[in-house]
N, C-alpha and C positions, 0 to 999 in steps of 0.2 A: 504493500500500500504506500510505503514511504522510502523504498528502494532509489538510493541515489539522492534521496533530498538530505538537506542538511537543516537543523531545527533546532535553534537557541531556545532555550527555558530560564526565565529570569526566576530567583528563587526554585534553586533545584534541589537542596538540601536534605527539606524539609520534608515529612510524610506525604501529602499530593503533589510535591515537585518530584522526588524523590521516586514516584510511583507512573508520574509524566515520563520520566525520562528513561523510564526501562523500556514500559511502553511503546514509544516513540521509538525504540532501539528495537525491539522484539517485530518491528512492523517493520524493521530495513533502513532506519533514518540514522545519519550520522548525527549523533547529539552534542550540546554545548550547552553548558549550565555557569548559571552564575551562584554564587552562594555569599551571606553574609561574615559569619563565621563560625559556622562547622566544619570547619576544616578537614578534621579526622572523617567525617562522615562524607563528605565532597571525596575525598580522596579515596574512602572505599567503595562507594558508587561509582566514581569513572572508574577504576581496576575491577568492576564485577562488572560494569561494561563495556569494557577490552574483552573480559575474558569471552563473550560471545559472539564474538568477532566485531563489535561495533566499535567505530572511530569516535572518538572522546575528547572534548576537554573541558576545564573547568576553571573558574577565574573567581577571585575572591573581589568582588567589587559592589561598592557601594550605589543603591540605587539612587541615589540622589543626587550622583556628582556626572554631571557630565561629560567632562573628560575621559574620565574612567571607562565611561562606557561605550563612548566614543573607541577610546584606545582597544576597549575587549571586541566590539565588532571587529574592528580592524582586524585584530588577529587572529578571530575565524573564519574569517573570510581569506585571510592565509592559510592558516591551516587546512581546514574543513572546505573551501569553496565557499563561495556567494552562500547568504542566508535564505534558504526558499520558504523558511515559515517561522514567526516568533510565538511563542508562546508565554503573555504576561502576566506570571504569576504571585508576582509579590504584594504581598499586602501584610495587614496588622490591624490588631484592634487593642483594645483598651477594654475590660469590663467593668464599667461602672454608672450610676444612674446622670440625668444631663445635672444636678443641683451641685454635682462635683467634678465636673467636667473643665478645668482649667482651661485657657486660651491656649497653655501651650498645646494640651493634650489635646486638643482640637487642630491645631496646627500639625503637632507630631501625625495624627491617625490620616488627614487629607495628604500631606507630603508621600508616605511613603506609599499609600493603595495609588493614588493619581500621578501623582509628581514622575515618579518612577516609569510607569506607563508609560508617559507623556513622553520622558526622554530615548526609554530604549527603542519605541515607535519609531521616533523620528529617525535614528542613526540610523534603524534597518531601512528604516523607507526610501534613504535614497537612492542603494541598490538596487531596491525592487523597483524603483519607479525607470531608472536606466532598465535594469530589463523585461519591463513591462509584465512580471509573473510577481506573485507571493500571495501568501496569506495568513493572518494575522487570528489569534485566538486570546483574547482578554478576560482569566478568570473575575467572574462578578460574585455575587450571590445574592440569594433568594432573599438576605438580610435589605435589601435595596426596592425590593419589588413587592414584600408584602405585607399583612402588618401583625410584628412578629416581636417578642421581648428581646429586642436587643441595642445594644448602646448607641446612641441618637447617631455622635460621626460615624462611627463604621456603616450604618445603614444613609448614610447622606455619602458617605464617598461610596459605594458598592452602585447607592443609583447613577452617579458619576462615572461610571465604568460604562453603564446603558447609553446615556450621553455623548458620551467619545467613542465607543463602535460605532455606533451610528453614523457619525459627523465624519470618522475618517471612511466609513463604508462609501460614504456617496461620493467623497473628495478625493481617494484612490480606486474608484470603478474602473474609472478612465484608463488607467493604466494597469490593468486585468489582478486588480489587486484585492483579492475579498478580506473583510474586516468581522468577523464574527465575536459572541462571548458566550461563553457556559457559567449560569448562576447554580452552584450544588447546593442542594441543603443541606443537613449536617450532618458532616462524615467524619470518619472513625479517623484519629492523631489530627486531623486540622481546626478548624473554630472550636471544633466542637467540641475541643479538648476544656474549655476555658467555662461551659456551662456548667448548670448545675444540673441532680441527678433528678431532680425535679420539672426543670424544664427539658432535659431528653427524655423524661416517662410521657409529659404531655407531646412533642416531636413521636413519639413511636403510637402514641394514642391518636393520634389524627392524620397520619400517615397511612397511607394507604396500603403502600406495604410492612408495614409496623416493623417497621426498623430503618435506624442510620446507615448512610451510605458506605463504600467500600473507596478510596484512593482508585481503587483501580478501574473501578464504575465510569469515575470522570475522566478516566485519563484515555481510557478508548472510546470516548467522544473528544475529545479533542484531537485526538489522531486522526479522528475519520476526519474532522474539520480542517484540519490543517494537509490534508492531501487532495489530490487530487479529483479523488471520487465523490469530494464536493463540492464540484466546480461548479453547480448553479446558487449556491446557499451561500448568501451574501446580506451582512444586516441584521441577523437573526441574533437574540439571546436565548439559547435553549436553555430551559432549567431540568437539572438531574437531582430531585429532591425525593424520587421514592409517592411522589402524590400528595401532594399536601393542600 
């Protein structure tokens, strides 16, 4: 499915980065992950994907700094070839109610789900827009789309994620470049780590399939999304919440 493409993962460390990028490997793709600092865990993930024959690298860089990420495209696209699909997966939340919600923490939580985005976008876009191919996969969630106990920013930057597919769907068309997002709802080692056992018993109670999702659920929907076999789906945020 992904034979021959090359596909950066921003925040690949982590349990659904983590589980993108085998994925993405196990479909034929040469992977490239960014990570903040897990180091040790970055470094046994690219050596467990070498060992399946899949071409690997991996960069310690910060989402927030431009240069850097500037510098790490660079060099997959040395290494690895041109980028044919990004997958933007960093984000962060804070769990707390809005009456405690500091300016910074408000700032901290928009910076790193948006900010982030905003820039690894761009650096890829320029190659895709030279060669007229790519496409783009912007984790959101379901925290953004519906109305759900969760902390005011993280559900106001996640809608912000729908906002910006969207915007670059219709402003890289042109240049055969589709922009899609996958909203999860909540899956096993990611957000969903940070709730309580009260709000995952009500999450499996109104769930259609009475239960949290799997990493790996989302990560072969974004595979299909990021290859070619969905070259008409462009614009769309699909949500992988189990039914809610």
């Amino acid at each position: 499915m992904l034979r021959g493409k090359t596909v950066l993962v921003t925040g690949g460390s982590g349990a659904i980065g983590a589980a993108l990028c085998r994925t993405l490997a196990r479909h034929g793709a040469q992977v490239a992950f960014t990570y903040r600092k897990q180091q040790e865990e970055a470094a046994a993930l690219c050596d467990a994907l070498e060992d399946t024959g899949c071409r690997c690298m991996s960069g310690q860089v910060e989402g927030t700094e431009r240069e850097a990420i500037e510098a790490f495209v660079a060099q997959v696209e040395e290494s690895l070839g041109p980028v044919d699909a990004l997958v933007n997966n960093i984000g962060a939340t804070q769990v707390m109610p809005l009456a405690l919600i500091e300016e910074e923490d408000w700032d901290e939580v928009m910076v790193v789900n948006l900010k982030s985005m905003f820039l690894f976008s761009k650096a890829v876009a320029k190659g895709m827009i030279r060669r007229r191919a790519g496409a783009m996969v912007n984790m959101g969630s379901i925290a953004g789309q519906r109305l759900l106990e969760v902390p005011v920013h993280y559900a106001t930057a996640k809608a912000g994620v729908v906002g910006f597919t969207l915007a670059m769907a219709r402003e890289l068309a042109r240049y055969n470049i589709r922009v899609n997002a996958v909203a999860p709802g909540l899956i096993e080692g990611g957000i969903g780590t940070n709730v309580s056992e009260r709000q995952l018993e009500d999450y499996r109670r109104f769930c259609a399939m009475g239960r949290t999702g799997q990493p790996e659920e989302v990560a072969e929907l974004v595979a299909f999304l990021a290859s070619d076999r969905a070259s008409y789906i462009n614009a769309q945020v699909i949500t992988a919440d189990g039914g809610i």
